[in-house]
C-alpha positions in Angstrom: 14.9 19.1 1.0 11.8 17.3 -0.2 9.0 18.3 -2.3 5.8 17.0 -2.1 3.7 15.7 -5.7 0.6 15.9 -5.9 -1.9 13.4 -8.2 -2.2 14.8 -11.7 -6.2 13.6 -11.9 -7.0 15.5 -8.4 -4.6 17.5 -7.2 -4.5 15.7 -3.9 -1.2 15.1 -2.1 0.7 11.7 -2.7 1.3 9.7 0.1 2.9 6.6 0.3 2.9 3.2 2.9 6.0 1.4 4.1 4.4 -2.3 3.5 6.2 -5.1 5.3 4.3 -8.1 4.8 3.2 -10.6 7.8 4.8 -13.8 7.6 2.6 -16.9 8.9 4.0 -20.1 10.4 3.3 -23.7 11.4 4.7 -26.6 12.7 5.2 -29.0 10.7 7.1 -32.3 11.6 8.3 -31.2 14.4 9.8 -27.8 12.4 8.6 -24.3 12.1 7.8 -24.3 8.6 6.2 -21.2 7.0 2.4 -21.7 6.3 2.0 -18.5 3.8 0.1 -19.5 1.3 1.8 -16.6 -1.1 5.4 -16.9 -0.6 8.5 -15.8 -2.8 10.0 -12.0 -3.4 7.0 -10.0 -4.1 5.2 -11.2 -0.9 7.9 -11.7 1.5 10.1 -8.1 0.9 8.9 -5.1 2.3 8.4 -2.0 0.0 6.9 1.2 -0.6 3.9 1.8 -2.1 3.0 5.5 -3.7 -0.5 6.8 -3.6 -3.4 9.4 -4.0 -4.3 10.5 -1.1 -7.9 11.5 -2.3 -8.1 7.7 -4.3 -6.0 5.0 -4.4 -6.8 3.8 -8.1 -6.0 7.4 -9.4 -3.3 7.4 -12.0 -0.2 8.7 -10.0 2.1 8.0 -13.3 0.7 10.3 -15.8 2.8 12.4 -17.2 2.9 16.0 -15.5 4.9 18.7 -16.7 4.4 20.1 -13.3 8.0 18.7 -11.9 11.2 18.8 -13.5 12.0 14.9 -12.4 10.1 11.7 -13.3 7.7 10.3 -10.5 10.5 7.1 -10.2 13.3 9.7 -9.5 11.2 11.4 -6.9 9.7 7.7 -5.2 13.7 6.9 -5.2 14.5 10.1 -3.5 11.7 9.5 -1.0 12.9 5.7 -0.5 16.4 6.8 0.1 15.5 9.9 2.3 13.1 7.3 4.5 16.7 4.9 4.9 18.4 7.7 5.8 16.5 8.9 8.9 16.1 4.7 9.9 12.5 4.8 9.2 12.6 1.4 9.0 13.1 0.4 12.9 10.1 2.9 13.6 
């Protein structure tokens, strides 16, 4: 079962965003050509982002002694858990 965290500056619960990002296009010589004007791995793969709910630019990674596994194993649970019940599709 999961466990919910909870930010270590606020005590708010963490949440977290499935980000796929948009993709633009053009035509271009007769072609669809993309017209991003980021493009590469970072921008163009989806992924999760982990977050205060109370404040974003609260420090989510500071050490707690709170839980007996790091914030990546928990984030990795999460990830695999969302997979699991085909999240994605929704």
């Amino acid at each position: 079962m999961l466990k919910n965290r909870v930010c270590p500056e606020c005590g708010n619960e963490i949440m977290f965003s499935y980000i796929v990002p948009e993709r633009s296009y053009i035509i271009e010589d007769g072609n669809i050509a993309r017209g991003d004007a980021w493009v590469g791995p970072f921008y163009d793969n989806p992924h999760f982002d982990f977050y205060c709910s109370n404040d974003r630019a609260h420090d989510i990674e500071k050490i707690s002694i709170l839980y007996e596994r790091s914030l990546d194993e928990w984030q990795e649970e999460i990830e695999n858990e969302f997979h699991k019940q085909d999240l994605l599709a929704s």
